[in-house]
N, C-alpha and C positions, 0 to 999 in steps of 0.2 A: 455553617453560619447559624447561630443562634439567633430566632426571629421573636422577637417581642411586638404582639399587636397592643397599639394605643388607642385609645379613643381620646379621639379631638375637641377640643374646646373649642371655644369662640376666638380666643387668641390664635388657632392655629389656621381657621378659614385661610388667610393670604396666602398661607404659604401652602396649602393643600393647592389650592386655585391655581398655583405659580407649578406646581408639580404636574397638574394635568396639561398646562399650554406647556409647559416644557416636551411634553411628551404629544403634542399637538392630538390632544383630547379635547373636545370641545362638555364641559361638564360643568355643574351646576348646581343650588340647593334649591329645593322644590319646596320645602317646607315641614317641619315637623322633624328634622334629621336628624340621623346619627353617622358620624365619621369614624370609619376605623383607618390606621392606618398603620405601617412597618419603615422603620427609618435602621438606616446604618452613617455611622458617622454625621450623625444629627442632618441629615438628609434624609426627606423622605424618596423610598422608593417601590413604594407600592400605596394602592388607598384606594376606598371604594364607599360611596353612600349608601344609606337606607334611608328612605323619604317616607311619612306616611301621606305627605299631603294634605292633609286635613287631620285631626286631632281625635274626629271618630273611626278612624278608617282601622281596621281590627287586622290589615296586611300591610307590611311594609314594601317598597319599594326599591330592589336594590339592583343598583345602577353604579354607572362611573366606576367597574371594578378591573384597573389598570395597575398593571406593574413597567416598570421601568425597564425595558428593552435589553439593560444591560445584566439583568438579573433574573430575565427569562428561566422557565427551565429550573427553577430552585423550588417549586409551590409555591411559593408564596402568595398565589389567586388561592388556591386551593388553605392554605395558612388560614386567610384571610377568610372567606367560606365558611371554614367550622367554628373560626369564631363565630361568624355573625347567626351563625346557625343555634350556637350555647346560650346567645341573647337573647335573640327575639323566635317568637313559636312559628310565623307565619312568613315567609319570604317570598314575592316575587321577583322573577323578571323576565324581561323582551331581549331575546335573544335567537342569531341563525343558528340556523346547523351546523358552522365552526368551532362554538364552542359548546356545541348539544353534548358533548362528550364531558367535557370540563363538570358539567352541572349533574350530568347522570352518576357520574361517581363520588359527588356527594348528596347524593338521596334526592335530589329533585326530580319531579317526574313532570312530562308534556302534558299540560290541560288544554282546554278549550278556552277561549278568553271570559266567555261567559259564566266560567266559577271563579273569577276575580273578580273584588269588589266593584262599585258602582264606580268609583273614584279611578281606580286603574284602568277600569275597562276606557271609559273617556280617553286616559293617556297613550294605552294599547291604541287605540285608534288612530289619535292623530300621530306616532309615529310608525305605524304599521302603512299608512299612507305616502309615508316617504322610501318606505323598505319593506315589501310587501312580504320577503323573505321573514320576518323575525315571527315566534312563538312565543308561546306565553311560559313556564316553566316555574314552581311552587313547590316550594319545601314547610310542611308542618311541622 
């Protein structure tokens, strides 16, 4: 399958939104975003945010990085990754050990929360609170 990543407009929010509850993702824009996403047969199925949160914040935030269950197993996380990685310089995210593997073999390495901006560290918090399992992980 030939995978073409889009980047999303403001027309496409609904239907990105409608692709995470279909896949009972519970996902969201935080502000500042950027949407990639991979559709076949003008469905999406795969997509994943980058937030910076605030407009000074010099890392982005990338989150909500879900593929559609039925196309597991093709890269397409991985697809989708080295895009966002050709983008933007700086990448975080909160993540367990399930998918510590997934991010290691694209160049992300495990930090400490404390070399993530001022603005993540806040957000690392309050969901580190919920899941005390998840790490911080940063690609330059």
């Amino acid at each position: 399958m030939t995978t073409t990543v889009v980047k999303a407009s403001n027309n496409d929010k609904k239907a990105i939104l409608r692709f995470y509850k279909q896949q009972h993702y519970s996902a969201g824009f935080l502000g500042f975003d950027h949407t990639y996403y991979i559709q076949k047969n003008a469905q999406i199925i795969a997509s994943v945010i980058l937030s910076k949160i605030v407009e000074s914040n010099p890392q982005m935030l990338l989150h909500a990085l879900v593929v559609d269950k039925q196309y597991s197993r093709q890269k397409l996380a991985t697809t989708l990754l080295q895009h966002c990685i050709s983008q933007h310089p700086a990448l975080v995210c909160f993540s367990t050990d399930a998918l510590a593997l997934l991010y290691f073999k694209n160049s992300f390495s495990l930090i400490p929360e404390t070399q993530i901006s001022q603005v993540l560290q806040q957000r690392y918090r309050i969901y580190h609170q919920k899941n005390n399992k998840l790490r911080c992980f940063i690609h330059y």
